[in-house]
C-alpha positions in Angstrom: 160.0 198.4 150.3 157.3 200.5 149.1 158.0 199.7 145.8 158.0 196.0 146.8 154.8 196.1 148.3 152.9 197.7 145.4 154.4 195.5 142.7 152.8 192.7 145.0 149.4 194.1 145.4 149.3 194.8 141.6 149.8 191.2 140.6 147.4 190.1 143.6 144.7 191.9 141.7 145.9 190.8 138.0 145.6 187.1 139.7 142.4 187.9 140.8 140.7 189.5 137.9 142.4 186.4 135.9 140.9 183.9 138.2 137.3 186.2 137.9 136.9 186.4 141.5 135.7 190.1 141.5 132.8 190.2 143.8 130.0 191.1 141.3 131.0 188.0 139.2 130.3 185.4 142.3 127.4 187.6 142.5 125.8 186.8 139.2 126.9 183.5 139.3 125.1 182.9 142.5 121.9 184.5 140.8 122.2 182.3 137.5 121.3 178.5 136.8 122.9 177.9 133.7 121.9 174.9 131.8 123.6 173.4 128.3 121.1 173.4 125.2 122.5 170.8 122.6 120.4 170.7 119.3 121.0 170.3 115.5 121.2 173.7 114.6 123.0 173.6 111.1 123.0 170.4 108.8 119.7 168.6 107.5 117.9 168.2 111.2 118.3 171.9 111.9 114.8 172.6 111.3 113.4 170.4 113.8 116.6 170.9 115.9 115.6 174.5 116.2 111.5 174.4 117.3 112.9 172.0 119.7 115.1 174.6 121.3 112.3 176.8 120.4 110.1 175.1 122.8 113.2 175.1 125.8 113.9 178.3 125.4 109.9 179.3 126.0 110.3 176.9 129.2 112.8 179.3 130.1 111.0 182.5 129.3 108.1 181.4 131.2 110.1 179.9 134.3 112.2 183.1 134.4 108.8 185.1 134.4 107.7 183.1 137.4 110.9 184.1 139.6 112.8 181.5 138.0 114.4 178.5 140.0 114.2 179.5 143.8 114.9 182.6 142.6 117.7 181.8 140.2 117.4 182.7 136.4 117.7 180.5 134.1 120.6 180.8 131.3 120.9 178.5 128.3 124.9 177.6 127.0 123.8 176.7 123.3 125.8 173.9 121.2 125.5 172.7 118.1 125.1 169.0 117.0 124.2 168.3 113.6 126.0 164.9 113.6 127.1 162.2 116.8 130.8 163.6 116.3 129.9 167.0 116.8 127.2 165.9 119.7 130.2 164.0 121.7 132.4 166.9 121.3 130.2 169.4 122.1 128.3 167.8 125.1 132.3 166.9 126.7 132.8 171.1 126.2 129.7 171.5 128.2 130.6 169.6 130.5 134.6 170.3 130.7 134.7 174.1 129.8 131.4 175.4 130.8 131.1 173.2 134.0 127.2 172.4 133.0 125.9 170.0 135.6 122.8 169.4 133.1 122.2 168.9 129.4 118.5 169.1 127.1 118.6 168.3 123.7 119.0 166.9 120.8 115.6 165.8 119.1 117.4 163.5 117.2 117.3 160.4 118.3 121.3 159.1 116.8 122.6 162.4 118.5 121.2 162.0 122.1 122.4 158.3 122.1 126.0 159.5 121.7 125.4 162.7 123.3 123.8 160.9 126.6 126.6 158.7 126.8 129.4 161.5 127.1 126.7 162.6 130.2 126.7 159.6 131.6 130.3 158.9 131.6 130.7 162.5 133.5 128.4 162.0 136.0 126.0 165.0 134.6 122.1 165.1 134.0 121.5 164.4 130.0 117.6 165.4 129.8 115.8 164.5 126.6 112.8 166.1 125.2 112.9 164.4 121.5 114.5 161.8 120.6 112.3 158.7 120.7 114.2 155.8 119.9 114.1 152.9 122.0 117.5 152.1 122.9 117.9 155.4 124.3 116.9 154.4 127.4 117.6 150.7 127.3 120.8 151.1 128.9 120.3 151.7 132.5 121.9 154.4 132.6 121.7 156.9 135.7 121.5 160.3 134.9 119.6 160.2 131.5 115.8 161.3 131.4 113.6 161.6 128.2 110.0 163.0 128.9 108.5 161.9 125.2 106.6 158.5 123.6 109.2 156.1 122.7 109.6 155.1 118.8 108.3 151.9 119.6 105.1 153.2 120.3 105.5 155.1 117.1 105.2 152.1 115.3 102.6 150.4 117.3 99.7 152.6 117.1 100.6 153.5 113.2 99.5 149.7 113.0 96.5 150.2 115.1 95.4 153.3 113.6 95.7 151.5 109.8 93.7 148.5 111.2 91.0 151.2 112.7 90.7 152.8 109.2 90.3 149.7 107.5 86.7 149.8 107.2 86.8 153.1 105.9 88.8 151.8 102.9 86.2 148.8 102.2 89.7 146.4 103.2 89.5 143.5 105.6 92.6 144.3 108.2 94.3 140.7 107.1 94.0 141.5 103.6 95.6 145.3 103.8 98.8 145.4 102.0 100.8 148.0 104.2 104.3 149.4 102.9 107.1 150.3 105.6 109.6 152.8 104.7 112.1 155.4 106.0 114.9 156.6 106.4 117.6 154.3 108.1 119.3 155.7 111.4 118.1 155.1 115.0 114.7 156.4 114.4 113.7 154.6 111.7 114.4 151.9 112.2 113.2 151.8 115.5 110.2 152.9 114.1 109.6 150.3 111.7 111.1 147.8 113.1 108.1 147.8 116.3 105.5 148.4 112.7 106.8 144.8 111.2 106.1 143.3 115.1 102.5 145.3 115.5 101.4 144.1 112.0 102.2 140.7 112.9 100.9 140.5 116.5 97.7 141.7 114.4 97.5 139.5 111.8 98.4 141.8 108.8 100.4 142.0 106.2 103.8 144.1 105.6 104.1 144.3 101.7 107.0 145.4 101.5 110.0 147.2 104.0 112.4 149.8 102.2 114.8 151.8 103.7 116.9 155.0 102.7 119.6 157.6 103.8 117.8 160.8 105.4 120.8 162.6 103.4 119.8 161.1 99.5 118.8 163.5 97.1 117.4 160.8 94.8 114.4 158.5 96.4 113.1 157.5 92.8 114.0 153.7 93.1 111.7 153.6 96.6 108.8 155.4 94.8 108.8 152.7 91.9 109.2 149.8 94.0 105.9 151.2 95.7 104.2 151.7 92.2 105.3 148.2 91.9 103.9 146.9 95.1 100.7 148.7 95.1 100.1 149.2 98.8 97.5 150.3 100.2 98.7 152.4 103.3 102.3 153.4 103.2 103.7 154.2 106.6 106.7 156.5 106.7 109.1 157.6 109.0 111.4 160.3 107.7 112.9 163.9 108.5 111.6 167.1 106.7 114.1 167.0 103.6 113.5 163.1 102.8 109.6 164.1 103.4 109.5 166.4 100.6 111.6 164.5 98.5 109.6 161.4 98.5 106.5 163.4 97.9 107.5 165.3 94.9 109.1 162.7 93.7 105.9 160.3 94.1 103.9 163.0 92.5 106.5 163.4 89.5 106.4 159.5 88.9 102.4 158.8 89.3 102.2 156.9 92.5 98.9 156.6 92.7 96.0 153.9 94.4 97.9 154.2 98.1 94.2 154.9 100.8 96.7 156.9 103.6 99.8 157.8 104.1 100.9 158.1 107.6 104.0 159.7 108.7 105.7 158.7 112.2 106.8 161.6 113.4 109.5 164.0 112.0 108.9 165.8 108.1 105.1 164.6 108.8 104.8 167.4 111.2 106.0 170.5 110.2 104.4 173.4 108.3 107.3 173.6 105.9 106.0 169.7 104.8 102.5 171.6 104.9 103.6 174.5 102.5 104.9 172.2 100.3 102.5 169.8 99.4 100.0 172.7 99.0 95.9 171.2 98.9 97.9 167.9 98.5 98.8 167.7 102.2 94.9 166.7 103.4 94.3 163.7 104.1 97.6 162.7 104.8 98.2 161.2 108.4 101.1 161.2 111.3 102.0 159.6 114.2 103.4 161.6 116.9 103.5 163.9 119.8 100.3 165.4 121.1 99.2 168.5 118.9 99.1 171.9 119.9 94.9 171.2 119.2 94.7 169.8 122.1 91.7 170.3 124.2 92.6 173.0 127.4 90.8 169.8 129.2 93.0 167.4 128.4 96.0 169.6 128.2 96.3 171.8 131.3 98.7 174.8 130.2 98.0 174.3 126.1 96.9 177.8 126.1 99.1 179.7 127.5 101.8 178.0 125.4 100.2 178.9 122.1 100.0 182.3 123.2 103.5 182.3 124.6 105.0 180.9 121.6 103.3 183.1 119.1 103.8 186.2 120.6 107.6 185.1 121.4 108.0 184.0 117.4 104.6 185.9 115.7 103.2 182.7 114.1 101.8 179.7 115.5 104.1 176.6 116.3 105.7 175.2 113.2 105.2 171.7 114.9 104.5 170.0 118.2 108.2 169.6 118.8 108.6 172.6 120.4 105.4 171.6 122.7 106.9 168.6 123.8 109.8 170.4 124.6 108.5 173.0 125.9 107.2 170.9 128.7 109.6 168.4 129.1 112.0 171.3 130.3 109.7 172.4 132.3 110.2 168.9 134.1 113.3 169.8 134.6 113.0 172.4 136.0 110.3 170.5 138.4 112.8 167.9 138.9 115.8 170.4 139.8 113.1 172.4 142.4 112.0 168.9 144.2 116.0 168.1 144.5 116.4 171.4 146.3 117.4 174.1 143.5 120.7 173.1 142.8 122.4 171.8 140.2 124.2 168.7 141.7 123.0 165.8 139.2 122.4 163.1 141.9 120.3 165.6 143.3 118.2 166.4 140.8 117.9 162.6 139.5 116.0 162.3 143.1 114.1 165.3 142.5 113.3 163.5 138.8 111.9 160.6 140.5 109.5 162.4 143.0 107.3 163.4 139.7 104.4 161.6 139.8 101.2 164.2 137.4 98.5 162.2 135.6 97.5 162.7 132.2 95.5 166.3 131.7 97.7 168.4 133.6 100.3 169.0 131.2 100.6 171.1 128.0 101.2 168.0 126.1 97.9 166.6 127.5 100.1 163.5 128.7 101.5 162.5 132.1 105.1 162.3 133.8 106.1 159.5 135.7 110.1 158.2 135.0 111.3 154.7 135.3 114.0 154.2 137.6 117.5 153.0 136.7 116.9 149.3 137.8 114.2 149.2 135.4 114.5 148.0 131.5 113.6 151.3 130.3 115.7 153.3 132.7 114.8 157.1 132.8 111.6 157.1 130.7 108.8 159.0 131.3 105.9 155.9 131.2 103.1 158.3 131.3 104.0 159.7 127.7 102.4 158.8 125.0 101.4 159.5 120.8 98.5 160.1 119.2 97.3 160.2 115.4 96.7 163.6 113.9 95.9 164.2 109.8 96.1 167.5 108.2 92.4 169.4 107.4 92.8 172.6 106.1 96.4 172.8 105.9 96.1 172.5 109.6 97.2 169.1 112.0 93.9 167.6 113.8 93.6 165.1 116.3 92.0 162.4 115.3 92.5 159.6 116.9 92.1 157.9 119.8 88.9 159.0 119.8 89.2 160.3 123.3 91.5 162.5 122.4 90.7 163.6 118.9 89.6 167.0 118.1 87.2 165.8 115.6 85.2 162.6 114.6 85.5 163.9 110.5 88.9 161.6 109.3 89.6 162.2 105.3 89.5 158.5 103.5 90.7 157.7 101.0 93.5 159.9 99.8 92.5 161.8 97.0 94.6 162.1 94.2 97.0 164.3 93.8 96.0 168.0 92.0 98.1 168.8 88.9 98.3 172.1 87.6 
């Protein structure tokens, strides 16, 4: 009987070390908030991919500092994405195996459409800090949040900001010939799809409109169609390896006479683009998040992110990626605290709907305010917004809108490029 018993009591504790129910476990489980981190962090988007999660896993640092989540720490479950296959499969194993009740990622905009759907189907929080393309959030969907400027935006003020410069460049704004290219998944297009409607709704021309796979190693024929063209501004929306590519290769072939150049986001904003263009980088324009140039005024919390991130990383921020989301977690984190620090997603969806902070009092100088899901852009934070930066001295300045630039001196025309 003895016997019995002990053979019973030894596969009573086997059960219960194989169903982790030790008492420490629950423990630490109680004392954790674990949250899924889904990012390019292989393939061509991995460089963005990464200062994106760069700028959630500062969120964290800094959160975690504070006390963390009504006391919780914070845990990231990393996953890699560096195509919509692998996002689906790896946001469902978030959800499935790791029992994630919320998701940031991707910074690409193709991967968090796929990736946000897999969320929504489940019932879990998908909470987007990069991707910008419209549709995103076009669906109505109840559970996804994105805290940054939408692509269409993008687009619009890269046609405002030509028409602004055109009396710098001696051009009458209906007689500018403007060249839209990039590279042809969500974002792009997106992007220059809302450029075609801006330079219409303001009388001005579009030249020419050329698109490209971000993957080509060849973008030759696009740089000779523009040396056939002759535009005068060339807006661009491309990741960092198509960046560099078309640059070299425009430098290579002699495509000279364009006034600006201005990126939309992406390649435009990194300082690997910076260290490879050398000298030739000023002067050359971008569209996109808010710059980590920002005026403390404007940008409440700009400071102590600089700081955090540098002596986190020991350099400064390779773009403002990771300062958009950097603070879009921390809305997040806002949203999960004002649903009552758990991690039940209907919960925190109210808590995401209670944020209501005007433009200044975030690192990203912007506001947060999120549609709700009965609205046509369900889930997007309407306070956000872009702004036009150009590199100076190897360095990314605000420069317009002129309320929000860091300085008045803008670079016109584009010189030419050096040769050695």
């Amino acid at each position: 009987m003895k016997k019995s018993i002990s053979v019973i009591l030894a596969f009573a504790v086997m059960a219960c070390l194989l169903a982790g129910c030790s008492g420490g476990s629950k423990q630490e489980a109680k004392d954790v908030i674990k949250i899924g981190a889904l990012f390019p962090f292989s393939g061509n988007l991995a460089a963005l991919g990464t200062e994106n999660y760069r700028g959630l896993e500062l969120a964290v640092k800094a959160k975690n500092a504070a006390g963390g989540i009504g006391g919780k720490k914070i845990e990231l479950v990393k996953a890699d994405a560096p195509d919509a296959t692998a996002a689906v499969s790896e946001a469902d194993r978030l959800i499935s195996k790791e029992n994630l009740k919320a998701i940031v990622g991707t910074y690409s905009s193709s991967l968090s459409f796929a990736a946000s759907e897999a969320a929504e189907r489940n019932g879990v929080v998908y909470w987007e800090v990069g991707g910008i393309s419209d549709p995103i959030t076009s669906r109505g969907y109840k559970f996804l949040f994105r805290t940054v400027p939408t692509a269409s935006s993008y687009g619009i003020y890269g046609v405002r900001f030509a028409k602004a410069i055109a009396p710098k460049i001696n051009i009458q704004p209906k007689d500018m010939k403007i060249a839209v290219i990039g590279e042809d998944s969500m974002y792009g297009s997106t992007c220059g799809d809302y450029a075609e409607k801006e330079a219409e709704a303001q009388g001005m021309k579009i030249a020419i409109r050329l698109r490209y796979s971000a993957k080509t190693n060849d973008l030759s024929a696009i740089v000779l169609k523009l040396k056939e063209v002759k535009p005068d501004v060339v807006i661009q929306t491309s990741y960092i390896t198509d960046t560099i590519l078309f640059f070299r290769q425009a430098k290579e072939l002699g495509l000279t006479g364009v006034k600006a150049y201005i990126g939309q986001g992406g390649g435009y904003a990194l300082r690997d683009f910076a260290d490879s263009m050398g000298d030739d980088v000023n002067g050359i324009f971008n569209v996109d998040y808010p710059q980590i140039d920002l005026n403390p005024k404007q940008a409440k919390g700009i400071d102590e992110f600089n700081k955090l991130y540098k002596d986190t990383y020991g350099s400064e921020p390779k773009s403002a990626h990771s300062l958009v989301a950097y603070q879009g977690s921390l809305l997040l984190f806002e949203a999960i605290e004002k649903g009552g620090g758990g991690m039940d997603p209907e919960a925190i969806r109210k808590g995401a709907l209670q944020i209501d902070i005007p433009a200044g009092q975030t690192a990203a100088g912007y506001g947060a305010k999120f549609a709700g899901s009965d609205a046509p852009n369900a889930g997007q934070n309407t306070a956000a917004f872009p702004l036009v930066s150009q590199w100076q001295n190897n360095r990314q300045i605000t420069v317009w809108p002129e309320q929000y630039a860091a300085t008045t001196n803008i670079l016109l025309p584009q010189k030419p490029w050096k040769t050695k």
